[in-house]
Structures are given as C-alpha cells and as structure tokens.
N, C-alpha and C positions, 0 to 999 in steps of 0.2 A: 670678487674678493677685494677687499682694503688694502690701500697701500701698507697702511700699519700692518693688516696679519702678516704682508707678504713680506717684507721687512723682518717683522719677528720671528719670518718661519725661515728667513735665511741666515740672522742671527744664530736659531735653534741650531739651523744644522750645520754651522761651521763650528759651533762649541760641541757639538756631538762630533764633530768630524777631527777636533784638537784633541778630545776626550781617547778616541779611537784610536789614533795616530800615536800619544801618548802610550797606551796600552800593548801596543804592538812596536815601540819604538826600540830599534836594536842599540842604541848609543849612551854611554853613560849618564847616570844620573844629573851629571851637572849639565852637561852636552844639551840634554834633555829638556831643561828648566832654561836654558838658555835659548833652546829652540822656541818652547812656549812664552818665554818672554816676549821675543821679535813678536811670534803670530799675535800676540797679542796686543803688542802696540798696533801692528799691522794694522787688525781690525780695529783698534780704537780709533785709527788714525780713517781709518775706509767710514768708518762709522759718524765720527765727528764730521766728517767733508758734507757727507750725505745729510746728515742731519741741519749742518750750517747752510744747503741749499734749500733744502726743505722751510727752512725762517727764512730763509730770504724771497721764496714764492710765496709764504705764506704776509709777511708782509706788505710784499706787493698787492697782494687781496685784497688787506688789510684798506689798503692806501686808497684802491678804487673805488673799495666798498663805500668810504669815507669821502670821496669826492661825489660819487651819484646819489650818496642820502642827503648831502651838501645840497646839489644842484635840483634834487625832489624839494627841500625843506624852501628855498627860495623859489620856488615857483610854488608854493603853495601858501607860503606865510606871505605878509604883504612886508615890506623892508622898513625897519626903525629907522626915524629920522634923527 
C-alpha cells in the first residue's frame, strides 16, 4: 500500500474518530466546538509537519536525481569549448 492511501486512511479515520466523539460528546455546545477547534488545529498542525517533511525528501530526490542525469549528460555529450 502507498504512503498516500496510508496517510489518507489515517486522515479518514481521525475525522471519523472527531465525527464520532462529537456525536457522543456529553459537554456543551460551545465546550464542544472548542474541543473540535484544538483537534483540529491539532491535526492541521500533525498534518502540515508531515507533509513539510515529505517536500523535503522529496526534494532531496529531486536534487540527486538532478546531480546523476548531470553527471550521465557529461559523460556522454563531449563538453563545449
């Protein structure tokens, strides 16, 4: 399985798990939106972190991928004078 489903499928089921928790939540209304507020920066905040490491390996890919077709293109072309 891909990083992306597995990511999406734990996305899925903390917003099923907010949804759920909501639903059976015994604390007033405002209490309640307050809670969901936090969980939700929470994740945004879990979310963002993960995602800003994921561009930064993905980058570094990026970088080496970019150095080896470098160093294939000059061992195959002859070098302008």
């Amino acid at each position: 399985m891909g990083e992306g489903k597995v990511l999406l499928g734990v996305v899925a089921g903390l917003a099923a798990g907010v949804a759920l928790g909501i639903m059976f939540a015994p604390d007033e209304g405002g209490k309640t939106r307050k809670k969901m507020q936090k969980q939700g920066e929470d994740m945004a905040h879990s979310l963002n972190g993960k995602m800003d490491k994921k561009f930064d390996e993905l980058k570094g890919s990026i970088s080496d991928l970019s150095k080896k077709v470098k160093a294939q293109k000059d061992a195959v072309l002859p070098k302008e004078s």
